[in-house]
C-alpha positions as MATLAB code, in Angstrom:
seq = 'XXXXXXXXXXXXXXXXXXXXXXXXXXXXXXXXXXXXXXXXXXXXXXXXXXXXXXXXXXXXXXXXXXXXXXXXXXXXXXXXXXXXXXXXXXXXXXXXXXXXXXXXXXXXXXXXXXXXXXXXXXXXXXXXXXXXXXXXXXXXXXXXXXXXXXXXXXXXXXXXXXXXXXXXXXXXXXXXXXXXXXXXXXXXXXXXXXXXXXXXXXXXXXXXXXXXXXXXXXXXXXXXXXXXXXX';
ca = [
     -23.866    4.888   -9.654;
     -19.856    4.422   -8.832;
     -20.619    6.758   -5.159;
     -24.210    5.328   -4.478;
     -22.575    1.772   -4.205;
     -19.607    3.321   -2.208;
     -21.965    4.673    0.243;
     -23.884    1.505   -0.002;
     -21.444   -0.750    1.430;
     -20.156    2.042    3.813;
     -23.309    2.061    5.587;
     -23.785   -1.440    6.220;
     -19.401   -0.161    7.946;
     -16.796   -5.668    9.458;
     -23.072  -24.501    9.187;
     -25.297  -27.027   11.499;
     -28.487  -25.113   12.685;
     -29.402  -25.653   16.617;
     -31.460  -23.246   19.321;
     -29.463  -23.677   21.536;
     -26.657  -20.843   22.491;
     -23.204  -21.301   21.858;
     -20.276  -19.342   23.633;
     -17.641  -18.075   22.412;
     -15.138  -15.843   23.915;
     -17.371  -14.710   26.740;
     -19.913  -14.113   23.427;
     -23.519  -16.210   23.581;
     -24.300  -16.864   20.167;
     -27.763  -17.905   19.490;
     -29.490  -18.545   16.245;
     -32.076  -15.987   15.808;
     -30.720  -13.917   18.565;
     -29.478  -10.278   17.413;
     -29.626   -6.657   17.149;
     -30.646   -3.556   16.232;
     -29.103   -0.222   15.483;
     -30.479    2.839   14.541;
     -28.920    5.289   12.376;
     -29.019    9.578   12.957;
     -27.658   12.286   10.783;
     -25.210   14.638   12.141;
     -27.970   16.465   13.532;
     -29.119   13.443   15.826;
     -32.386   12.859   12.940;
     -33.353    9.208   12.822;
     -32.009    7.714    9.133;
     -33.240    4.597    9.849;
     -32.683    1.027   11.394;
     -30.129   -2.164   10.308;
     -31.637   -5.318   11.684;
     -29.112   -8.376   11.761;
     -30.342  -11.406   13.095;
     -28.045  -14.766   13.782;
     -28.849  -17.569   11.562;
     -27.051  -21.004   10.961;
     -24.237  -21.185   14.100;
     -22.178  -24.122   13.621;
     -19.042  -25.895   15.411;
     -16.075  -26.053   13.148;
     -13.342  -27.980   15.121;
     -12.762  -25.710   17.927;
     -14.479  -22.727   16.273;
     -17.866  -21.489   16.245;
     -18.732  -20.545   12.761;
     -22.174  -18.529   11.923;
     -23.886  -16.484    9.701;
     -25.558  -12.820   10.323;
     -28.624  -11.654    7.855;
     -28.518   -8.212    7.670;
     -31.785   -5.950    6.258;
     -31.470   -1.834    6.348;
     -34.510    0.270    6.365;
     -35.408    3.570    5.771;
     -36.529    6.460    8.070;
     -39.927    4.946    6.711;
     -39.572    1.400    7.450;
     -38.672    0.355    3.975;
     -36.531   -1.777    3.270;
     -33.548   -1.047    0.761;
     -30.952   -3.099    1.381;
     -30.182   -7.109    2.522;
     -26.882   -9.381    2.842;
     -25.695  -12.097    4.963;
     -22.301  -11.971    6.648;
     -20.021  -15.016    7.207;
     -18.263  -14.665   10.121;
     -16.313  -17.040   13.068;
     -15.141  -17.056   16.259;
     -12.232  -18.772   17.703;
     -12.417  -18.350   21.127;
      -9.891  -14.987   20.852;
     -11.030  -13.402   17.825;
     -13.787  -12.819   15.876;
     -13.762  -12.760   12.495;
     -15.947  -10.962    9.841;
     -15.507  -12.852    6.062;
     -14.666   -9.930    3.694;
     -15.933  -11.438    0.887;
     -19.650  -10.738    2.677;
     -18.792   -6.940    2.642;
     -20.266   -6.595   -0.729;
     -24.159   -7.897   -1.329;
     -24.902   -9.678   -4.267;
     -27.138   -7.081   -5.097;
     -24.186   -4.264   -5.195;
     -21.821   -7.197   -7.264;
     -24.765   -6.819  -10.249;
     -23.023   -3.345  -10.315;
     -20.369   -5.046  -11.894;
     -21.931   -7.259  -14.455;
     -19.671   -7.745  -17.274;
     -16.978   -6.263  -15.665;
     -15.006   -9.813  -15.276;
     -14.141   -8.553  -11.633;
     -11.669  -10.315   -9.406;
     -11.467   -9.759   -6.010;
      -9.127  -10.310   -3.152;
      -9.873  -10.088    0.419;
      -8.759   -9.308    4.006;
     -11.093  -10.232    6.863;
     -11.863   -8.385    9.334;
     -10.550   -9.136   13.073;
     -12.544   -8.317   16.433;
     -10.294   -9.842   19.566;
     -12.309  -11.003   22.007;
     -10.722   -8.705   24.328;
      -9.238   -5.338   24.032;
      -6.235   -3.880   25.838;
      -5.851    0.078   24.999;
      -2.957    0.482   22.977;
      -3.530   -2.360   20.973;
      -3.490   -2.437   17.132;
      -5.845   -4.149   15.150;
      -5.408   -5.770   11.786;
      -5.954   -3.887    8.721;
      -9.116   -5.379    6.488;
     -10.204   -4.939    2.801;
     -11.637   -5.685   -0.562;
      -9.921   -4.486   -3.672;
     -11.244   -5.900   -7.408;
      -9.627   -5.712  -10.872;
     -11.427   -5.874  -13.998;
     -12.368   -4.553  -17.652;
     -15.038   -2.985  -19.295;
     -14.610   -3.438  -22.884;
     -10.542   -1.717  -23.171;
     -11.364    0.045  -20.193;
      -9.714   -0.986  -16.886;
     -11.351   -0.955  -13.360;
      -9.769   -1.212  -10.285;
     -12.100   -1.461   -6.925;
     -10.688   -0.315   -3.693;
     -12.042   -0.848   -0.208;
      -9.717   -0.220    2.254;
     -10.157   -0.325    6.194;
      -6.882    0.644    8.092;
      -5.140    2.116   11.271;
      -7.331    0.410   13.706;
      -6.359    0.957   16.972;
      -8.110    0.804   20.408;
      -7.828    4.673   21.501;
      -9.801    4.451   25.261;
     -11.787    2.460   27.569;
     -14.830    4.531   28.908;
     -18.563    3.952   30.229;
     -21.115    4.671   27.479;
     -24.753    4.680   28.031;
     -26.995    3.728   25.008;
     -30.578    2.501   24.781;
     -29.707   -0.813   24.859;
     -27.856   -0.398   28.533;
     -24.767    1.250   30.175;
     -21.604   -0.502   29.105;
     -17.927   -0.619   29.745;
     -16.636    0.154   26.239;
     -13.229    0.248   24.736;
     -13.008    3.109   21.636;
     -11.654    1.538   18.630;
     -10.560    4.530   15.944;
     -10.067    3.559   12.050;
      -9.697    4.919    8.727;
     -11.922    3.746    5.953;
     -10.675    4.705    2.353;
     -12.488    4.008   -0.877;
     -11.375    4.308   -4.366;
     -13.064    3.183   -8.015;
     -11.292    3.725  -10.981;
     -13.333    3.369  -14.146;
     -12.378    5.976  -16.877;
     -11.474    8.409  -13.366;
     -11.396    7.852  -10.505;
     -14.131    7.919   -7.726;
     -12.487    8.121   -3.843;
     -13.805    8.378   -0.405;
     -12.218    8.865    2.734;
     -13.257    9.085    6.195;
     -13.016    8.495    9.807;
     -14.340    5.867   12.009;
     -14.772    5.705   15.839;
     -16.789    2.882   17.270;
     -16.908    1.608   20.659;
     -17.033   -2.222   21.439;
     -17.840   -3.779   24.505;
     -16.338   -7.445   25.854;
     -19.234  -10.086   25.606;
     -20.838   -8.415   23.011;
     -20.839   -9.410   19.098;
     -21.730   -5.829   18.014;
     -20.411   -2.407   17.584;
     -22.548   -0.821   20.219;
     -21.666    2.693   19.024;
     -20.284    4.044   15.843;
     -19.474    7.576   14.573;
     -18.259    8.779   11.004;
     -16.758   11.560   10.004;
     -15.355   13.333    6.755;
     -12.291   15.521    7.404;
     -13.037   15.967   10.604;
     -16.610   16.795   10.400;
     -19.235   14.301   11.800;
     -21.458   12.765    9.288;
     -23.892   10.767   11.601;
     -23.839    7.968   13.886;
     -25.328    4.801   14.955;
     -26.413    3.109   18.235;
     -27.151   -0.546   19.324;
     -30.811    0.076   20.233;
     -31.938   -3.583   20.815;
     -30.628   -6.695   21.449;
     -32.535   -9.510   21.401;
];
């Protein structure tokens, strides 16, 4: 249960309602504007698709504030997963609430578990310069299980922008800057359950989403996923 949750949130891996678009940053943001990515094994098999869609965009002072529905399906079609991300923009960065990162399907996991969580958002600037480094992000939890303590680790860290390189994908040909992270995951309940892995996803000025992302486990590529739509 512990690693199907991991690899739940993984896979998803950072209010006044109007039509009309909003930008931010060189970003539009439109309610029910969004995008699609598909997802491939490391053999380049279709997974399936995550749909998000932009809902409820906002002014708050200076700052555009919105919310992003998110619904993952299956190789099939079917869906298995949904959540709604809070997330901002400022003008120079872009911010992803933390607290969004876990569904409140995946918190039933930890029913009677008297969690508490802190959180560190995650931070997209606006613009990337290589070289740069990015803030670190994450979600850790404390709680108890009868006299049994659990700890809840979700760590996102060493972000850097790596490279700046054209990248052709079926949503169009983009100038892309190649953002590299580590994502580390750790649930102690009894033992402990970890997960680490690599991240490389590239991210394109003017665009909310990642428009290509790769994982890998010690070095060895565990799939991707591409920005196949935006509409």
């Amino acid at each position: 249960m512990k690693k199907t949750l991991l690899w739940s949130i993984l896979m998803l891996l950072c209010i006044h309602i109007e039509s009309i678009a909003q930008e931010c940053g060189g970003i539009i943001i439109k309610q029910d504007s969004g995008f699609e990515m598909t997802n491939f094994d490391a053999k380049g098999k279709e997974t399936g698709k995550i749909i998000y869609k932009i809902v409820n965009v906002s002014q708050e002072g200076s700052a555009t504030v919105f919310s992003v529905d998110m619904e993952a399906l299956n190789a099939k079609g079917k869906s298995e997963l949904k959540n709604t991300y809070q997330m901002k923009c400022d003008g120079n960065v872009t911010t992803v609430d933390a607290k969004s990162l876990i569904s409140q399907e995946q918190l039933k996991s930890f029913k009677d578990m008297e969690m508490k969580f802190t959180y560190d958002n995650i931070e997209y600037p606006t613009k990337y310069v290589v070289g740069d480094k990015l803030k670190d992000a994450s979600v850790k939890g404390t709680g108890q299980s009868g006299p049994m303590a659990i700890t809840f680790d979700m760590l996102i860290r060493n972000r850097s922008v790596v490279g700046q390189e054209n990248i052709t994908i079926p949503s169009g040909t983009f100038d892309a800057y190649k953002i590299k992270s580590e994502m580390a995951f750790e649930m102690k309940m009894g033992f402990p359950v970890k997960m680490e892995m690599e991240s490389i996803s590239y991210r394109a000025p003017g665009v909310l989403w990642d428009l290509k992302t790769e994982t890998y486990r010690k070095g060895k590529l565990m799939g991707h996923s591409e920005l196949t739509k935006i509409f």
